[in-house]
C-alpha positions, 0 to 999 in steps of 0.5 A: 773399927775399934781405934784409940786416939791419944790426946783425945779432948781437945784440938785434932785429938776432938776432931778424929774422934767426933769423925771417927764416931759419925763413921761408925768407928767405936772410939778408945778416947786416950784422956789424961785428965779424965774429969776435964774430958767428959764434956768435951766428948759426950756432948752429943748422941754420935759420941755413944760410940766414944769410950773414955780411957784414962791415958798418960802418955808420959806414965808406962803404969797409966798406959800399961794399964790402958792397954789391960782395961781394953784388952778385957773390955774389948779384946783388941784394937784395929787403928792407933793414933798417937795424937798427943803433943805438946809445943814447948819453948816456941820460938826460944833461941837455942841459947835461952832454951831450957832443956827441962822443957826439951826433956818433957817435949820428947816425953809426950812426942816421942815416947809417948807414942813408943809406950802407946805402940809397946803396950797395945801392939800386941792388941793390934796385931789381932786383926786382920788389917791395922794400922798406927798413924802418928801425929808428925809435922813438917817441923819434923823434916830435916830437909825442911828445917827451919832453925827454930822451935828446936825440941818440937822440931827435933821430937817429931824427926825422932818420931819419923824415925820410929815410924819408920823402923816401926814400919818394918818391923809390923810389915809382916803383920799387914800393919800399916805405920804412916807418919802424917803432917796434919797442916797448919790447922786451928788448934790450941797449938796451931793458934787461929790465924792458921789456915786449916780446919781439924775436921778437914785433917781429922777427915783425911786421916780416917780416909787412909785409916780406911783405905780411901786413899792409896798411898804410895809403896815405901812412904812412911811420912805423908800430909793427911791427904796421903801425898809423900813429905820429905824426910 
């Protein structure tokens, strides 16, 4: 399959598209900074099957052209996951928070992956049986909230919305949309006392990609191992 991650050099981002390479997958790697990237993803022989693609989650003009140098150098798509996040004002009081930080929070966590979705899609809908795995978080759970880490918490609710209404609208095409809380893994956002390994998820998250895991009819926001996560 032909998949593109977004946030693709570094954290979870690194760990689907190292796995996604040692399965056979030719990987679109969705990169903002291009020159700080290529290390990152072309240190070993699996990455041959890795093709850098400069991507702004946050610039229309960087992702609308994405999805045009793909479409002539690759035709289409089969996967997209919207992987870019970023985790502002942690822990700030609702009163000391700065809405520029909000603001750029759902920038990158839900826009971010509506322009991805809006410029790709139709490369997507091509195939046979697709599917679009966006990167959530039990933060992101309004039966679980927790009164904190309100712009995070709040981006990701908005983009469980998205998937959802997402979900409905590409049934019709056999697309599969799942939201999917990736644990608490070891990343540059999750820090290192967190209990999970980014391979582990990146694992998980390819088996649904691939159909390994049968996910229950009607469930749209799932952890990485394919299990229900209330809304």
């Amino acid at each position: 399959m032909r998949i593109l991650i977004t946030g693709a050099n570094r954290g979870l981002g690194l760990a689907l598209s190292q796995i996604g390479a040692e399965r056979g997958h030719q990987i679109l790697a969705g990169v903002r900074d291009f020159q700080k990237s290529t290390e990152s993803l072309t240190q070993s022989e699996i990455y041959k099957s890795i093709s850098l693609l400069p991507l702004d989650v946050t610039d229309e003009e960087s992702v609308s052209s994405a999805a045009n140098t793909v479409k002539e150098n690759f035709g289409t798509i089969d996967a997209i996951i919207n992987n870019a996040g970023v985790l502002l004002d942690r822990d700030k009081q609702i009163e000391d928070l700065d809405l520029d930080q909000m603001k750029a929070t759902f920038d990158v966590n839900f826009f971010g992956p509506i322009r991805v979705v809006k410029h790709f899609l139709p490369l997507l809908m091509m195939g046979d049986h697709s599917s679009i795995i966006n990167i959530s978080s039990e933060a992101g759970s309004m039966s679980n909230a927790y009164g904190g880490d309100y712009a995070y918490a709040s981006s990701k609710t908005a983009l469980n919305m998205f998937t959802q209404q997402l979900s409905k609208y590409v049934k019709k095409n056999n697309i599969n949309v799942y939201s999917i809380h990736p644990g608490w893994i070891k990343t540059d956002m999750g820090g290192d006392s967190a209990p999970g390994n980014p391979i582990v998820t990146a694992k998980g998250i390819f088996d649904i990609i691939e159909g390994k895991r049968e996910i229950e009819s009607g469930n749209v926001f799932i952890t990485y191992e394919g299990q229900p996560m209330p809304l």
